[in-house]
N, C-alpha and C positions, 0 to 999 in steps of 0.2 A: 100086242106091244105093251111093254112095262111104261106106263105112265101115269104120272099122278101132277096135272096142271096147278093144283092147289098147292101144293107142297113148292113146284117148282118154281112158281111165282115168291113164294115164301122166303125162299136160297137165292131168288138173285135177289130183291130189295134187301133182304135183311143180314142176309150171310149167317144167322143164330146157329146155334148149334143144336145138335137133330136130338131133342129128346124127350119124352112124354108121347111119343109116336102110340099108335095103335100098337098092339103087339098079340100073337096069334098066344093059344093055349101052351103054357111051359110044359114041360117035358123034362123027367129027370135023365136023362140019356146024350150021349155025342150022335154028332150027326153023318150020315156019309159026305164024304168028301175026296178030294184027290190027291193024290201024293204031291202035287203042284200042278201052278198055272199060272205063268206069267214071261213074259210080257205080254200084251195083247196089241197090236197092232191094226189101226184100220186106215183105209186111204179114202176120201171122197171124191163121189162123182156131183153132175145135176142132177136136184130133183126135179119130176115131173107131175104131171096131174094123172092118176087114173083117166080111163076112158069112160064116159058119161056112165055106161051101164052095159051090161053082156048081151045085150042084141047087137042086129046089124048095124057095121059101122061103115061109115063111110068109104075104109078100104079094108084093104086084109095082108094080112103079116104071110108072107110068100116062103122066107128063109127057113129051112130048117122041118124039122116035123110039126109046126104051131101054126096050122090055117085059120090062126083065129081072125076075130074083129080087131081094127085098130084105128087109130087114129091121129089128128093132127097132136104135134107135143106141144103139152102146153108146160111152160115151167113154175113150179110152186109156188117161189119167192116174184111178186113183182116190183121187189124194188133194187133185188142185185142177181148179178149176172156175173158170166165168162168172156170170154173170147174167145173165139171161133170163125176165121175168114172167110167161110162159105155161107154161115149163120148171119154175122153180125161186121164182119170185113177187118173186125180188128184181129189180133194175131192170139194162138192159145199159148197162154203163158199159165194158165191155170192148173197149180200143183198143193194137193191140201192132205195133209196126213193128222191123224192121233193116236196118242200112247200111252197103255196103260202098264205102269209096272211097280209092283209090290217091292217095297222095301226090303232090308236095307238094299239100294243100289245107289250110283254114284252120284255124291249131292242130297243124299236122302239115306242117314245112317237109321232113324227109329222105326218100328214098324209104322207104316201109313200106305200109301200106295200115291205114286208120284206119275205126274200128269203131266203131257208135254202136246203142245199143238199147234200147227205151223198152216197158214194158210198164203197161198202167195197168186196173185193176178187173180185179185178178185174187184170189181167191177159194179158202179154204179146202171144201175136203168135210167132211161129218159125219165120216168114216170120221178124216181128217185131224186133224180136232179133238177123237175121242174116244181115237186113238194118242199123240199129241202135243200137248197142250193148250197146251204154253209157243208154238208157234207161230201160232195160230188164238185170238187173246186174244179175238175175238169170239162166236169157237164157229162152228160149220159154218154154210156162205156165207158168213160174216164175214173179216175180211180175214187178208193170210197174212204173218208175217217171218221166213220162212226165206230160200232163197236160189233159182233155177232158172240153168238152162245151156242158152245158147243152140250150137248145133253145126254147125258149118259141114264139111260133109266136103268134103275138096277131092283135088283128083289137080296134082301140078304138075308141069311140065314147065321145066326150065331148065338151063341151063351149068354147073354144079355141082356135078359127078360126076366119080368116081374108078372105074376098073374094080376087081373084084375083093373090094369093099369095104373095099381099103387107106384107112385116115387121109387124107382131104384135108387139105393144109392152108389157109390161108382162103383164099374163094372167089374162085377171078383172081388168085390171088397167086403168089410165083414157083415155078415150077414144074408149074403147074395151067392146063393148056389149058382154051380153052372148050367145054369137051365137054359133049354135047347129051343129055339122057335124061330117063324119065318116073320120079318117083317116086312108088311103092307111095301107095295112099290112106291117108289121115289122115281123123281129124275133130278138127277143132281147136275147141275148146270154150270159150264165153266164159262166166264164173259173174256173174251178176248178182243181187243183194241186193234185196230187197223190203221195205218199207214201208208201214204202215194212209195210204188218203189222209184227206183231210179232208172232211167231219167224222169224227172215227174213231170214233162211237159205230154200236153193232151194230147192225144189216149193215154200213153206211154206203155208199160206193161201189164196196170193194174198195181191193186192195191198189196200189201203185206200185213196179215193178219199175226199178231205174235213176229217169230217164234215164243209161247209161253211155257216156262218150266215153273210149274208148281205141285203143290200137295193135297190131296182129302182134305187133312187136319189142318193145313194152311187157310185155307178155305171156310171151312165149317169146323172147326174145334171138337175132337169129341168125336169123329165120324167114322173112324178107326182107332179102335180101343190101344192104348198104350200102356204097359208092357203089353203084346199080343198075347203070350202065356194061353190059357185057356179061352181066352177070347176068342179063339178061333173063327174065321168068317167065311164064309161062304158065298161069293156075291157072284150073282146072275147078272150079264148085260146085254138088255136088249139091242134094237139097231140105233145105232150110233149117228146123232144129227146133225146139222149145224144150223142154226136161225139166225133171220138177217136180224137187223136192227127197227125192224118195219118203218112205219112212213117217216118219223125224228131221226131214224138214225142212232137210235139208243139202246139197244138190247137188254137195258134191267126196265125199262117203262111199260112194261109188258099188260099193265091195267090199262092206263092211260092210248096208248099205241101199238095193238099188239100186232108180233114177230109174225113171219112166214116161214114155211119151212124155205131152205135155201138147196143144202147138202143133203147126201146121204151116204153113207157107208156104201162101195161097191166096186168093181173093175170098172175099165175103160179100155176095150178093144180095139185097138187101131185099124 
């Protein structure tokens, strides 16, 4: 998995803009690449825990060609949750998607790459509402207004490097070949604020995370080269997360209180 915790704690406190990064050996050459890629869309499920370890488990996975070991689900996050009335008796109202797509499109005329993400009936935990009650005004499975981060790690490859890690100065500007190289992974983190839906009396449906429409470059300055021109970029995304707000409720406190995973990128078979 592409991640880099240090960077990523870096981009929510600070929001700086990405630069002096490590950067791999320059290369007078372009890179391959695709004739395009975009939009990217992905939807979230629950995350769970692995199972302790590959010996025998307590039961065994029957479905399918996978007699493997398995076991009880445990869920990642414990301080937020879904709904689920066989689970947990409240109703599944829980619907979470993200979006990635390269500029220009609508709302977003410069080169950047513009970000949208929607999380709806999402759900404090008991544990959540008896740590933190200013966030969980419904009390456990009732709804959540803290904040979660959604996390994109990414690896990019682009014309934007300087050997040696001397000072660039800006990117294609004079003096600054287009020199070719991979840079170190990131996870670039987008914080998004949650909401009781309606009706917000307790349980009710859950929370409302976003809808957020924003940008790279709204974000972090500088994170996508503009004009693209020779910029050209190349970005790898690993699996796509979502973190709760851990025990505050906060999702940038990440020193102080740190997140669990909550989401992940995947289907949902009925």
């Amino acid at each position: 998995m592409l991640r880099s915790p240090t960077l990523r704690g870096l981009l929510l406190i600070a929001a700086a803009a990405i630069t002096g990064l490590a950067l791999g050996s320059p290369a007078l050459a372009v890179h391959a690449r695709p004739l395009g890629a975009t939009p990217k869309y992905d939807q979230f499920v629950m995350a769970y825990m692995p199972c302790p370890g590959p010996g025998p488990g307590p039961s065994t996975h029957v479905a399918g060609p996978y007699p493997l070991p398995s076991c009880a689900p445990a869920p990642s996050s414990p301080w937020l949750t879904m709904g689920t009335p066989d689970s947990n008796g409240t109703a599944a109202t829980f619907v979470g998607s993200s979006r990635l797509a390269v500029c220009p499109v609508a709302g977003c005329p410069a080169p950047d790459i513009a970000v949208t993400v929607s999380l709806a009936g999402v759900r404090c935990t008991g544990a959540l509402a008896g740590t933190t009650p200013a966030v969980c005004p419904g009390g456990g499975l009732g709804s959540y207004t803290g904040s979660v981060a959604v996390d994109y790690p990414l690896r990019i490859t682009d014309h934007c490097n300087t050997p040696g890690g001397v000072p660039p100065p800006a990117c294609g500007g004079a003096g600054m070949p287009p020199n070719t190289a991979t840079m170190m992974d990131i996870v670039f983190p987008v914080v998004v604020g949650c909401a009781p839906g309606a009706p917000p009396t307790p349980p009710g449906p859950g929370s409302t995370c976003g809808p957020l429409s924003t940008t790279f470059n709204t974000l972090v300055p500088g994170s996508v080269p503009v004009p693209a021109g020779p910029r050209r970029m190349n970005v790898q995304v690993g699996i796509v997360t979502v973190e709760d707000g851990g025990p505050d409720g906060d999702a940038t406190t990440v020193a102080a209180a740190p997140n669990s995973l909550y989401l992940q990128q995947g289907v949902w078979v009925p």
